[in-house]
N, C-alpha and C positions, 0 to 999 in steps of 0.2 A: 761700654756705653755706645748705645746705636743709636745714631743720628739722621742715618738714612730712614725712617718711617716719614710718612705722608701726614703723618697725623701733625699738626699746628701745634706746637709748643712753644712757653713765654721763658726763655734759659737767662738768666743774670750769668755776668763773668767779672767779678773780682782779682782782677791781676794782679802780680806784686811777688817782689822776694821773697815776700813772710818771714822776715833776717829781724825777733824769729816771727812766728804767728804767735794770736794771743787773742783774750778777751773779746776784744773791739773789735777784730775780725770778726767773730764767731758773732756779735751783738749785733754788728750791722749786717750781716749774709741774711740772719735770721730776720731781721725788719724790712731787711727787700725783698725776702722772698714770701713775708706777708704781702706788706706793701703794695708789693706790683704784681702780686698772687703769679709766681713766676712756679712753673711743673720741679725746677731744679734750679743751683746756682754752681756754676764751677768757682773754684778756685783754681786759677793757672799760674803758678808758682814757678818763676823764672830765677834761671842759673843766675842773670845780673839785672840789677837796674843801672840801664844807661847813663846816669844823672847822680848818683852816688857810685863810692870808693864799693871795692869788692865787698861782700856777705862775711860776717864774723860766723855764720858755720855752714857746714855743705849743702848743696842740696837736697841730698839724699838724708841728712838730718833735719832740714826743714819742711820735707813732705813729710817723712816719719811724724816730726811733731804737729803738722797741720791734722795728718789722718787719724791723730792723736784727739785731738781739740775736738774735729767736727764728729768724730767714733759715734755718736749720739744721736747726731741728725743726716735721717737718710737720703734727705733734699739737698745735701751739699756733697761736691765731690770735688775732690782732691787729683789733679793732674797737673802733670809738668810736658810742653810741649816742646819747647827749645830743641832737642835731643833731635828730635824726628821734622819739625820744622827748619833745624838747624840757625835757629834765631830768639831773640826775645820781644823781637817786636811784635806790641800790641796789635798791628796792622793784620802780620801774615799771621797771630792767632783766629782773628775774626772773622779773617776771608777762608781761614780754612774749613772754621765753623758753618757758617754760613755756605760754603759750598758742599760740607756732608748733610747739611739738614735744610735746604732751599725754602721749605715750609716754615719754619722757625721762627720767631719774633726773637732778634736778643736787645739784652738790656747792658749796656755798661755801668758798673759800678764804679764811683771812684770819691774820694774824699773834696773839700774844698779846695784842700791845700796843694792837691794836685793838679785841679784843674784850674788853679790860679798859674801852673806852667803848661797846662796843654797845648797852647799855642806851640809849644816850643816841638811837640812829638812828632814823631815822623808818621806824614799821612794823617793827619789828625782832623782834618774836615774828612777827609773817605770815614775816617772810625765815625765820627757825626751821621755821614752817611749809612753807614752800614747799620748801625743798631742807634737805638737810644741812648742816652748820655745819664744817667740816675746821679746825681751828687748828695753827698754827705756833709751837714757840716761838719768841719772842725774848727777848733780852738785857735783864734787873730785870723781865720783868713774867710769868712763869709763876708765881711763885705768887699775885700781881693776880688774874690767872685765874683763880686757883682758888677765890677768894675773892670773884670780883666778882658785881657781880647780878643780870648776865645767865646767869650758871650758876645760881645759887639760882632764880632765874625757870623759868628752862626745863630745871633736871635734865640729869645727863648723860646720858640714849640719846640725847638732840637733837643731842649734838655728839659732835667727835670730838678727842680729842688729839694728834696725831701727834710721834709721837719720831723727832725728825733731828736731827742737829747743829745749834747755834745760828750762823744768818752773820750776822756782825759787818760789817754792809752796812747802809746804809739811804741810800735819796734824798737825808734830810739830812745825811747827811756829803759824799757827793757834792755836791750844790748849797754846800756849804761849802768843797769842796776848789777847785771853779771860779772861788770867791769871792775865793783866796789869792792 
């Protein structure tokens, strides 16, 4: 993937374990990258999430099954940058982006439920600053969001709301269904 072109592109970045991927990923990439008529969307699938216990499977079997899922649509791609960043934070994913493509417009994708703790992320007004904030609902926490203190922080022109259907999907039910 070449970032270096001059040419203006609108890139979404969907981060996450993907511990594992599934439906709902694949549902929402594909309505943001309607949505926000984005050229591409990464998926950046990180070794750990800071805020939960370790991944119930590797990572090299959760890119497998992410490259799996998206096989189909050629506007999503599948990368793990941890390795070569030496980190999972969302922070030094953005700035690195953003320093290979300086043209760029990016979009952060992230659920409600997450961003009812972004306050809590490291660097999380710079990620405001750095690209767009795009949220999802999900299921008990859109009005968290609406209330939480990363929107009193940062106002909404920083973010975005997006109205879709709510999917009743999440990793943790799956990694709870594999558990059965």
């Amino acid at each position: 993937m070449n970032l270096k072109k001059k040419i203006s592109k609108k890139i979404g970045i969907l981060g996450g374990t993907f511990d594992p991927p599934h439906k709902g990923h694949l549902t929402i990439s594909i309505f943001a990258i309607k949505k926000l008529k984005l050229d591409f969307l990464i998926w950046g699938v990180t070794k750990k999430n800071p805020f939960k216990k370790n991944p119930m499977f590797s990572l090299k079997k959760r890119l497998l099954l992410s490259k799996k899922i998206v096989r189909n649509n050629k506007k999503i791609k599948v990368h793990s940058y941890d390795k070569f960043l030496k980190s999972s934070e969302t922070i030094k994913l953005i700035k690195y982006l953003k320093k290979k493509g300086t043209k760029n417009r990016y979009y952060f994708i992230m659920g409600s439920d997450n961003f009812v703790k972004f306050h809590s992320w490291k660097s999380w007004r710079k990620i405001a600053e750095l690209c767009q904030i795009a949220i999802f609902p999900r299921a008990g926490y859109v009005k968290k969001s609406l209330t939480s203190k990363a929107l009193k922080a940062l106002g909404k022109e920083k973010l975005m709301f997006l109205r879709s259907k709510m999917i009743n999907i999440s990793s943790s039910k799956v990694r709870k269904s594999y558990l059965k």
